[in-house]
C-alpha positions in Angstrom: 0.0 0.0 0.0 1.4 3.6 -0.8 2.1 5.5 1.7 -0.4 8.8 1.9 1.6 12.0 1.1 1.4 14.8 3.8 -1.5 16.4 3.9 -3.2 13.7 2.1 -4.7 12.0 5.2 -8.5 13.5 5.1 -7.2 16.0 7.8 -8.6 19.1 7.1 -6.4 22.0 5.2 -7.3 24.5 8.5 -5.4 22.1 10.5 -2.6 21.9 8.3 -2.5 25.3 8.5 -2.4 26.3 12.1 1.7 26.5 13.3 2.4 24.8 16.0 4.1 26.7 19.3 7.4 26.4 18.8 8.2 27.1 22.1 6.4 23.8 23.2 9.2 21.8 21.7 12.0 24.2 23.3 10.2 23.4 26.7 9.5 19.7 25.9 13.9 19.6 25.5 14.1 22.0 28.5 12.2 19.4 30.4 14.2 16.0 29.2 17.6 18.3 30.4 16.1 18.3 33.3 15.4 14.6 34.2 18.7 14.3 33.0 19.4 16.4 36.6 20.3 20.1 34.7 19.1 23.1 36.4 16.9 25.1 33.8 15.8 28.4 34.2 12.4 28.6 32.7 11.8 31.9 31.1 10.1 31.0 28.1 6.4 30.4 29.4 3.5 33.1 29.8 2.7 31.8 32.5 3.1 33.4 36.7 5.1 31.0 39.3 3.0 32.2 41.5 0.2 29.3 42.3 -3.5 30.0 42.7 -3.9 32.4 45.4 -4.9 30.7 48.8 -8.9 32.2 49.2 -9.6 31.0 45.6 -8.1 27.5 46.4 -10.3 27.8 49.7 -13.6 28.4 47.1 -12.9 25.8 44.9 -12.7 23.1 47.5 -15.7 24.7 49.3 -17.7 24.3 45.7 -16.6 20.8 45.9 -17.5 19.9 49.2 -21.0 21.9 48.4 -21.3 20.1 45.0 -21.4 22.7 42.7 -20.4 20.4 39.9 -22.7 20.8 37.2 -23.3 22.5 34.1 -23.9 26.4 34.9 -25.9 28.9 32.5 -24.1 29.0 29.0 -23.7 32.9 30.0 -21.7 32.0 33.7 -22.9 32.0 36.8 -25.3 35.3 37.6 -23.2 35.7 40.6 -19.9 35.9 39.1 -21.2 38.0 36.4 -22.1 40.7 38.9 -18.6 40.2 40.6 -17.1 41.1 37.4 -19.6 44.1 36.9 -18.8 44.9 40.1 -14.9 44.9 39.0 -15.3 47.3 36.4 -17.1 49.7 38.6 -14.4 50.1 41.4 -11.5 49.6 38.8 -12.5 51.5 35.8 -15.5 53.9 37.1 -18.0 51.9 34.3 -21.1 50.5 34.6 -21.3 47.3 33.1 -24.4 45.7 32.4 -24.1 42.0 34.1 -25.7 40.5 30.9 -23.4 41.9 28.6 -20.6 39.4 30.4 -20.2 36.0 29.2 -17.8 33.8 31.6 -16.1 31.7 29.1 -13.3 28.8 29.0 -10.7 30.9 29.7 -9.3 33.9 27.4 -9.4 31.5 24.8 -13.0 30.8 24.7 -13.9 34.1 25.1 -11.3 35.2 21.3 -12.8 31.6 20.1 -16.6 33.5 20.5 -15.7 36.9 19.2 -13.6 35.8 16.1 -16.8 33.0 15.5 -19.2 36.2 15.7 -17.6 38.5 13.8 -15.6 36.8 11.4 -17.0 35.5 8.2 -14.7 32.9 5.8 -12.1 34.9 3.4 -12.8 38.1 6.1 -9.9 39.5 8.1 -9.2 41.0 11.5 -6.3 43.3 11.3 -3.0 42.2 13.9 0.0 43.6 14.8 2.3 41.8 13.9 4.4 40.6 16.5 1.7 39.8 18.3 0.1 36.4 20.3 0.0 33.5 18.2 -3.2 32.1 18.6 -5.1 35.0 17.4 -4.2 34.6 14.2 -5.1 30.5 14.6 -8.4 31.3 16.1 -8.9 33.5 13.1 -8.3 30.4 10.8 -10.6 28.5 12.6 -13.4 29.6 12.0 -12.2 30.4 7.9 -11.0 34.0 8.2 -7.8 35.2 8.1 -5.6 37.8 10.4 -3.9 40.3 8.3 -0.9 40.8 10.2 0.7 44.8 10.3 4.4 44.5 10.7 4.9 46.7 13.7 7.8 48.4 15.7 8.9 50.4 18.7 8.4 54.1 17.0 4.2 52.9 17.5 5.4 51.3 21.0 4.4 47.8 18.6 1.2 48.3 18.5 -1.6 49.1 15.7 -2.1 53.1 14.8 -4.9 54.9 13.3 -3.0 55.5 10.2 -1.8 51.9 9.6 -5.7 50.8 10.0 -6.6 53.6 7.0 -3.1 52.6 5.4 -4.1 48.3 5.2 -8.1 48.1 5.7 -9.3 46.9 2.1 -12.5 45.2 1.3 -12.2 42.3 3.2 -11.5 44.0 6.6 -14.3 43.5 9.2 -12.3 45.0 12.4 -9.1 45.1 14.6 -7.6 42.6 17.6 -5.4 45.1 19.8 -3.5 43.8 23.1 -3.0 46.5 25.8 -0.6 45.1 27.6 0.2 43.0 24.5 2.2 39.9 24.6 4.9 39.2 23.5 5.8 43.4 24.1 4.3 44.7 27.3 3.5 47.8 25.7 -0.1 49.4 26.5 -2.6 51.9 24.4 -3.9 55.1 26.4 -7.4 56.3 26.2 -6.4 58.7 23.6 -4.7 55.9 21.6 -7.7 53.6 22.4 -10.6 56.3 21.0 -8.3 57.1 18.1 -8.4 53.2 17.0 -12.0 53.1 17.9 -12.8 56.1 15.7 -10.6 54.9 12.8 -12.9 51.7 12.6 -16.4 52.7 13.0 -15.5 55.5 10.1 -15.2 52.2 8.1 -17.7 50.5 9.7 -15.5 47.8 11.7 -15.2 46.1 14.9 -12.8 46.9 17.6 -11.9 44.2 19.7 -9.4 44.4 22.5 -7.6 41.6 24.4 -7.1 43.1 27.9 -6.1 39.9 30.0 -2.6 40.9 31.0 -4.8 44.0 32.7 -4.0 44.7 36.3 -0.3 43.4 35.8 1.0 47.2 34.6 3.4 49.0 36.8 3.0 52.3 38.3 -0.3 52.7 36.8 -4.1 51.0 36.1 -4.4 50.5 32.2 -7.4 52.2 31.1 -9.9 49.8 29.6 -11.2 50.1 26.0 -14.5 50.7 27.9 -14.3 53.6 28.8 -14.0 55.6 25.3 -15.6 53.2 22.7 -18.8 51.2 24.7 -19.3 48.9 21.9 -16.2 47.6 21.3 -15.5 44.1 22.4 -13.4 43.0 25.4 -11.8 39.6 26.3 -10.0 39.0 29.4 -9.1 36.4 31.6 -8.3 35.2 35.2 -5.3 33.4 34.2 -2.7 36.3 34.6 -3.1 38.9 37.1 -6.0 36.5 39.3 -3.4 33.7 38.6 -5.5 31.0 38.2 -4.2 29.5 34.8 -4.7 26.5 35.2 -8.7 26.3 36.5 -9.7 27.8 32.8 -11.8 30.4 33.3 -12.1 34.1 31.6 -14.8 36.5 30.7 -15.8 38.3 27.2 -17.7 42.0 27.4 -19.9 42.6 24.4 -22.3 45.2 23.2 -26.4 44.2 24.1 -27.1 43.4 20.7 -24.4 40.7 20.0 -25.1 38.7 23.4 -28.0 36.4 22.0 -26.1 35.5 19.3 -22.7 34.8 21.4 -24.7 32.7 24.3 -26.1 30.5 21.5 -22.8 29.9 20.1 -21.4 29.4 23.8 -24.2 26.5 24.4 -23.2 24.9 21.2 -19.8 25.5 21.3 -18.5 24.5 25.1 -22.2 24.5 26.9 -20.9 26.7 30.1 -17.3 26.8 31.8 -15.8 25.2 34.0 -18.4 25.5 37.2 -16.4 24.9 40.1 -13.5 27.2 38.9 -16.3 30.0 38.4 -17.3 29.4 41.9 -13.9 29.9 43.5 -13.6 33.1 41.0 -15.4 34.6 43.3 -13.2 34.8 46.0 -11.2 36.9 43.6 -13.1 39.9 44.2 -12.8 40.3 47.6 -10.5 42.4 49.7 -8.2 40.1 51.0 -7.1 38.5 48.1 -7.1 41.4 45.6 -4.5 42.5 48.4 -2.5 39.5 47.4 -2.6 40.0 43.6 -1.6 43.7 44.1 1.6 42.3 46.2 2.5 40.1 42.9 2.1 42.7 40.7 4.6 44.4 42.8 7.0 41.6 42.6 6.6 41.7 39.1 7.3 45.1 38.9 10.7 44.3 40.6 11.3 41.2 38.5 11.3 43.9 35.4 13.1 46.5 37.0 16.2 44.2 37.4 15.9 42.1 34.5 15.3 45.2 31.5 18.8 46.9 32.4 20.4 43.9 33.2 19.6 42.7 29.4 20.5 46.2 28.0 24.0 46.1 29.6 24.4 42.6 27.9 23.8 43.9 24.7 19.8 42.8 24.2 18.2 45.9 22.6 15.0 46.5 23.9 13.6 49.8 22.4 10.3 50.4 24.4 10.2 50.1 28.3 7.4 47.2 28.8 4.6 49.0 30.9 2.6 45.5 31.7 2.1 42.0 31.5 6.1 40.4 32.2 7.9 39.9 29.2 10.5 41.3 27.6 10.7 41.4 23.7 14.7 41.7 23.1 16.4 42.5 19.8 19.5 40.4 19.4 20.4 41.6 16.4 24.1 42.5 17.2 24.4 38.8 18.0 22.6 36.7 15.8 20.0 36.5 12.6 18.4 33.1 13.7 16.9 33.5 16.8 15.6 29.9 17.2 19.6 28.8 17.1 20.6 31.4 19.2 17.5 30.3 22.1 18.8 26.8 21.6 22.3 27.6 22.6 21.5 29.2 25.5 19.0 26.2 26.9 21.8 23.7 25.2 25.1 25.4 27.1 23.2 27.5 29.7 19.9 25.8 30.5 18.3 29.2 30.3 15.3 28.7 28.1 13.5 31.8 26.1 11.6 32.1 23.5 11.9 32.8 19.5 10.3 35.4 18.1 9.2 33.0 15.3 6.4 31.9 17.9 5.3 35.8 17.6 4.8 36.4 13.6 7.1 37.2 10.7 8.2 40.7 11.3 11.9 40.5 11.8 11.0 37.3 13.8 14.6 36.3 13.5 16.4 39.0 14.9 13.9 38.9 18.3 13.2 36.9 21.6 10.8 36.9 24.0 11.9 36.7 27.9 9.5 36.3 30.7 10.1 37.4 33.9 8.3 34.7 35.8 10.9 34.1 38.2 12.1 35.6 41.7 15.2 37.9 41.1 17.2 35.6 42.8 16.8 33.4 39.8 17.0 36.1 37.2 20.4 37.1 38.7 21.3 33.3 37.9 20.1 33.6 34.3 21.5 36.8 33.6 25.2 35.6 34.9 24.5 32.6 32.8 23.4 34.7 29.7 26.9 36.6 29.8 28.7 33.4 29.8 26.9 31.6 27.1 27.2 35.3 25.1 30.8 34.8 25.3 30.7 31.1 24.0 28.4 31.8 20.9 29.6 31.1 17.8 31.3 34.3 15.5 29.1 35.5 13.4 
């Protein structure tokens, strides 16, 4: 019998089509160095080392214990859906109507219901471009397409008026904008936010805005999209700054007139989240733990504040100061053009493991990497002193 040629396996061509994280296979090597005993320095996932805080652990055992196991409202728990009202009023001064909030499977369910809403096959959302991966893939999912806007730091790498007017064509149905943005940490102001917001309702688009690195900005509360433009759409999560990545669990806003429509695709689609991680949620909101979120963030804060100039005096060029989430996107142009060979010398000599820039988009890709600041400083001092040695042993260029 002949053996089927790729892509000849009745798999479908979307699947095909949607890259792998490249990263995953960096981390499945970083973890095989270490069973072999190594000691790797993970910098390379978005994800906090921080576990679940202890009053949300405390909810979710008490939901157990209580039984609340079964399926919830396609929309999310009333209850929760208030708390995150509730949320918006004391963080960002807005009213939120309850039913405008669907709780989702995490960030991801809630960019799986936008992009299935808005986007019809052969239409486009326009990305910046480097940007977070699975954007784009949602975007193929459901048979549209991201057209990606190569981006740098003059815009702080994110998406301006102008480049909208300069790319939207007749196939353009509305924007995804990050604020913090991953892999960058750079944020949009309310100015930069109604400018965006203005530039797509002039051409009759959709604004939709990933705010789920929100909270997790130093020095400052990062206004929401919200607050200038109440009809664009807004997906966040509680993975990052309520650090509870692992429970699934995040929320989408949307104007009135587009909830029917995203609660039937919700009941088809996943039926409801996760219901004991929605009940332990709650526990979020209250007092005593937002306290403990706000000492992370400060944590966080220091993490960056050591790590950026420690990178700069190195030799990593990093053009815009990250104001949120806790990456850092580094240029290492002065040492290398491939910088998926120059991450795998640093996990292969160093065991400090970062990511490509490949994993991000296309826009000079090669010449970046993305460094996460998930570790105490303690253990970015260790990387750093291991980065200068493994700088000294890469190969001349």
């Amino acid at each position: 019998m002949d053996t089927p040629a790729p892509g000849a396996r009745g798999y479908s061509r979307r699947s095909s089509e949607i890259a792998p994280f490249h990263v995953m296979s960096l981390l499945a090597r970083a973890n095989a160095l270490e069973q072999q005993g190594h000691d790797v320095i993970h910098l390379e996932i978005g994800e906090p080392d921080f576990t679940t805080a202890e009053p949300v652990v405390r909810a979710g055992q008490a939901a157990l214990a209580a039984g609340h196991t079964r399926y919830t409202a396609a929309r999310g728990l009333p209850a929760l859906r208030e708390a995150i009202a509730g949320f918006y009023r004391q963080r960002y001064r807005r009213d939120i109507d309850p039913d405008r909030i669907l709780v989702t499977p995490g960030g991801s369910g809630a960019l799986l219901l936008a992009s299935s809403l808005l986007v019809d096959p052969g239409r486009h959302w326009l990305l910046a471009d480097p940007g977070y991966p699975c954007n784009r893939h949602f975007l193929r999912l459901v048979e549209g397409a991201a057209q990606l806007v190569p981006v740098g730091p003059d815009s702080g790498y994110q998406l301006t008026p102008e480049q909208i007017a300069r790319h939207w064509n007749a196939d353009s149905v509305g924007a995804l904008v990050a604020s913090p943005a991953n892999p960058t940490g750079t944020t949009l102001d309310s100015t930069e936010l109604a400018a965006l917001s203005a530039a797509l309702k002039a051409r009759g688009g959709h604004l939709v805005v990933d705010e789920i690195y929100h909270g997790l900005t130093y020095g400052f509360d990062a206004p929401s999209v919200l607050e200038v433009d109440d009809e664009a759409f807004v997906l966040n999560s509680f993975s990052k700054y309520f650090g509870m990545t692992g429970w699934r669990l995040g929320w989408l806003v949307a104007p009135p007139a587009a909830v029917p429509e995203l609660e039937k695709l919700a009941q088809n689609l996943y039926i409801s989240a996760p219901s004991m991680a929605q009940h332990a949620a709650l526990a979020c909101f209250a007092p005593e733990t937002i306290a403990i979120f706000e000492q992370r963030r400060a944590q966080f804060r220091q993490r960056r504040d050591y790590l950026l100039p420690a990178l700069r005096a190195l030799g990593f060029r990093i053009d815009v100061e990250p104001q949120g989430a806790f990456y850092l996107y580094c240029d290492v142009s002065a040492f290398t053009d491939d910088a998926q060979a120059f991450c795998a010398h640093f996990l292969e000599t160093e065991h400090v493991a970062f990511t490509p820039g490949l994993d991000f988009g296309h826009h000079r890709a090669g010449q970046h990497v993305r460094i996460a600041y998930t570790q105490e400083v303690a253990r970015l001092q260790e990387a750093v002193a291991r980065i200068a040695r493994g700088l000294e042993r890469l190969p001349r260029r």
